[in-house]
C-alpha positions as CSV (number, residue, x, y, z in Angstrom):
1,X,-55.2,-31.2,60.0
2,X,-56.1,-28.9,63.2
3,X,-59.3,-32.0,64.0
4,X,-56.2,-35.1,63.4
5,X,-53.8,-33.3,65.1
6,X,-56.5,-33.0,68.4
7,X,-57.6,-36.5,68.0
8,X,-54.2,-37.7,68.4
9,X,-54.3,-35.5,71.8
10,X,-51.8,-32.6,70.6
11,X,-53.5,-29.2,70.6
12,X,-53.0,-26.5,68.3
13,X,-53.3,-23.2,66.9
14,X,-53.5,-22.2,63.4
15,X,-53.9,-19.2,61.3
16,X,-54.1,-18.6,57.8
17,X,-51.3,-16.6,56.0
18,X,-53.1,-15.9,52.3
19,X,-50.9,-14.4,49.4
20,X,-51.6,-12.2,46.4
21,X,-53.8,-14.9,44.9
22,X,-56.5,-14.5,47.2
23,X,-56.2,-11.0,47.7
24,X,-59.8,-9.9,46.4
25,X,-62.7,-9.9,49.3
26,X,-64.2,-12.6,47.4
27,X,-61.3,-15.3,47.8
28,X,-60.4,-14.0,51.1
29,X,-64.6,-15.1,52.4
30,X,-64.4,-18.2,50.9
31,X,-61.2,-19.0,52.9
32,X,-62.9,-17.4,56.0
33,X,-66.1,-19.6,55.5
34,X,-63.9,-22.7,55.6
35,X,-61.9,-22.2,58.7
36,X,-62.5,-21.5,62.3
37,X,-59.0,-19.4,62.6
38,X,-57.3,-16.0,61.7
39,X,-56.5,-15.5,57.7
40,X,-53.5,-13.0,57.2
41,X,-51.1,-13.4,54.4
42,X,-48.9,-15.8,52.5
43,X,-45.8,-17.9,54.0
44,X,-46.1,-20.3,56.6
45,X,-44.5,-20.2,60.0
46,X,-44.4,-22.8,62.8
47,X,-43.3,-22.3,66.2
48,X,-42.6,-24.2,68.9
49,X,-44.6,-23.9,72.3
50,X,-41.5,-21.4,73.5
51,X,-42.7,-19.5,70.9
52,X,-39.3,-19.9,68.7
53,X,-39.4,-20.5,64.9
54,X,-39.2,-23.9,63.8
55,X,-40.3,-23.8,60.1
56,X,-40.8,-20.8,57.7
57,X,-42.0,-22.1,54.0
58,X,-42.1,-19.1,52.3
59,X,-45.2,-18.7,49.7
60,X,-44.0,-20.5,46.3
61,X,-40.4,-22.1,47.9
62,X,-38.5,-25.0,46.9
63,X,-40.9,-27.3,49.5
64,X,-44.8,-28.2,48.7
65,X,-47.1,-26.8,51.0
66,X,-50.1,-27.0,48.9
67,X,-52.3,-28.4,51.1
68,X,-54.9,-30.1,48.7
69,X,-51.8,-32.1,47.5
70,X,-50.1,-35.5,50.0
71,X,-46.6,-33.8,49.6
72,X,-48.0,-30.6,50.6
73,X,-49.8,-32.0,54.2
74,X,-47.5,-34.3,54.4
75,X,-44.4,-31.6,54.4
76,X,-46.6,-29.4,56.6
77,X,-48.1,-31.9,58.7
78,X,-44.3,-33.4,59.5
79,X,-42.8,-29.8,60.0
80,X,-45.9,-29.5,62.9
81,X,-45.0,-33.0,64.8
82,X,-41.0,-31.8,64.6
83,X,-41.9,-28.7,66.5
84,X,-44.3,-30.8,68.8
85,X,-41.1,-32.9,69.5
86,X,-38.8,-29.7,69.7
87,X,-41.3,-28.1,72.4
88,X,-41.2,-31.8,74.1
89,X,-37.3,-31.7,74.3
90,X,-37.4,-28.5,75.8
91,X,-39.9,-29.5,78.8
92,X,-37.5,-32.4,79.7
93,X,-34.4,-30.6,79.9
């Protein structure tokens, strides 16, 4: 998401926010091996570039963020571009 994102000319930071499920060493290296950003814990926050909140999908809530899944990127990827805009709106006022 982070390399489509970029190529579309937006830049951004992500970390990782793993739950219980990956909670042994073992999990938590294989997620660490696959990324090039921080791994914490298990809900996932977006913020705008003012640094204000502008989605919270708490680990296992009503909205798909399964990432391996279209509903899940797409729900996550769409959050992302409405805090993009949100940030935008704030530069022009």
């Amino acid at each position: 998401m982070k390399a489509e994102l970029e190529t579309d000319g937006v830049e951004v930071q992500f970390v990782i926010l793993h739950g219980s499920s990956a909670s042994t060493s073992t999990s938590q290296d294989k997620m660490i091996e696959q990324v090039s950003f921080p791994v914490f814990q298990d809900d996932i926050y977006i913020f705008r570039s003012d640094l204000a909140l502008s989605a919270h999908f708490p680990h296992g809530g009503s909205v798909s963020t399964n990432l391996s899944t279209d509903e899940g990127w797409g729900n996550v990827l769409d959050a992302i571009t409405t805090a993009l805009e949100e940030s935008e709106a704030l530069e022009t006022d």
